[in-house]
Structures are given as structure tokens and as C-alpha cells.
C-alpha positions as CSV (number, residue, x, y, z in Angstrom):
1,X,27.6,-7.0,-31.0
2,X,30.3,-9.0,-31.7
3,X,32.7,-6.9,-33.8
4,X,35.2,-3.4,-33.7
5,X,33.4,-3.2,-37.0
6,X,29.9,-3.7,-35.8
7,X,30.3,-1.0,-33.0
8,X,32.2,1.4,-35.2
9,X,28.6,1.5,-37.1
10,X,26.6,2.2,-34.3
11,X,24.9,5.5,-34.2
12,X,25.4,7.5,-30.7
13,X,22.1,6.4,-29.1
14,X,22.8,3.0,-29.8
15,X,26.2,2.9,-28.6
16,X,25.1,4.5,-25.1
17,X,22.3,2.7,-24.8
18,X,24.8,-0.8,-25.5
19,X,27.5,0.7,-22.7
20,X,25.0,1.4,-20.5
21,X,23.6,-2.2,-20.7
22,X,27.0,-4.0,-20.1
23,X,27.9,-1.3,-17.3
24,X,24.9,-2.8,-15.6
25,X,26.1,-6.0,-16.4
26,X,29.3,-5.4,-15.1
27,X,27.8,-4.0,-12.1
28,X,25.5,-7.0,-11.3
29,X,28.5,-9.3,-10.4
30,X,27.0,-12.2,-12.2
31,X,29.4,-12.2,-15.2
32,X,32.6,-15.0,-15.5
33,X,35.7,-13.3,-15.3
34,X,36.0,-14.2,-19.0
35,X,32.6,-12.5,-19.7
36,X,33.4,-9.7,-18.1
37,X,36.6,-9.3,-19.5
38,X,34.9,-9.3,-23.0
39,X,31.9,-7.1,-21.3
40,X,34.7,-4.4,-20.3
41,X,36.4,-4.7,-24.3
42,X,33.1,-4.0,-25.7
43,X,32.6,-1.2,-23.3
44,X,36.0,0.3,-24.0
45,X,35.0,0.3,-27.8
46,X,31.6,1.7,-27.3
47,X,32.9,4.4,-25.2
48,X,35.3,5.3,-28.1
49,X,32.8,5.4,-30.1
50,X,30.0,7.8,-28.5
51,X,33.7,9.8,-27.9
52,X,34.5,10.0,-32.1
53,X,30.6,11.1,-32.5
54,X,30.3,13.8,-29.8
55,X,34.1,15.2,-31.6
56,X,32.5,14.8,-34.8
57,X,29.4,16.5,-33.5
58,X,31.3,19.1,-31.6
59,X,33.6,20.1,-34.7
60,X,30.3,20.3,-37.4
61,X,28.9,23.0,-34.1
62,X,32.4,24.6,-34.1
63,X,32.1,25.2,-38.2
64,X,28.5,26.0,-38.3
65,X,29.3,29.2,-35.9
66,X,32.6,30.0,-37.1
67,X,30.4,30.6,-40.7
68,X,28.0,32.5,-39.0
69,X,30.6,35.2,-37.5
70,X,32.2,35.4,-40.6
């Protein structure tokens, strides 16, 4: 993934399942500063993301029940 653009199209699982894969990258201590740096960007941009699609997610819930109360 090498774009804001790319990640920003990245359904939910995908996005976790990226983050989790550079956490553990970040983890293993075998990453250049500079790769890590770039490792911790991406990771900042993937959490956003799975952030915008569980407030999304949470919002359609928040609609669906405030129509079924009404």
C-alpha cells in the first residue's frame, strides 16, 4: 500500500488485517528507522481508517434503531 488514496479504499478487514501486519513489524525491531517511520505513517492512516468505517457503521446502527422506535 503505498498511497492515503489506496488505504482510504480499503474495506475494514483489510485495513486491520494491514495494521496488524506492520504493528508486528514494528514490534520485531528489524525495520530501519526510515522504514519504520513509514511503517508507523501507514499505521496511523489505517487506524483512521477502520476509525471512519466503525463511525460510519456505528451511525447506519444508530439510524436503523432510531426508525424502528419511531
Amino acid at each position: 500500500m503505498k498511497s492515503n488514496k489506496q488505504a482510504t479504499e480499503l474495506s475494514f478487514e483489510h485495513s486491520l488485517a494491514a495494521l496488524t501486519s506492520l504493528v508486528e513489524k514494528l514490534e520485531s525491531g528489524e525495520l530501519s528507522l526510515e522504514n519504520s517511520v513509514d511503517a508507523f505513517e501507514q499505521g496511523v492512516k489505517l487506524s483512521r481508517r477502520c476509525e471512519s468505517l466503525l463511525d460510519d457503521a456505528e451511525q447506519r446502527l444508530q439510524i436503523l434503531n432510531t426508525n424502528d422506535t419511531a
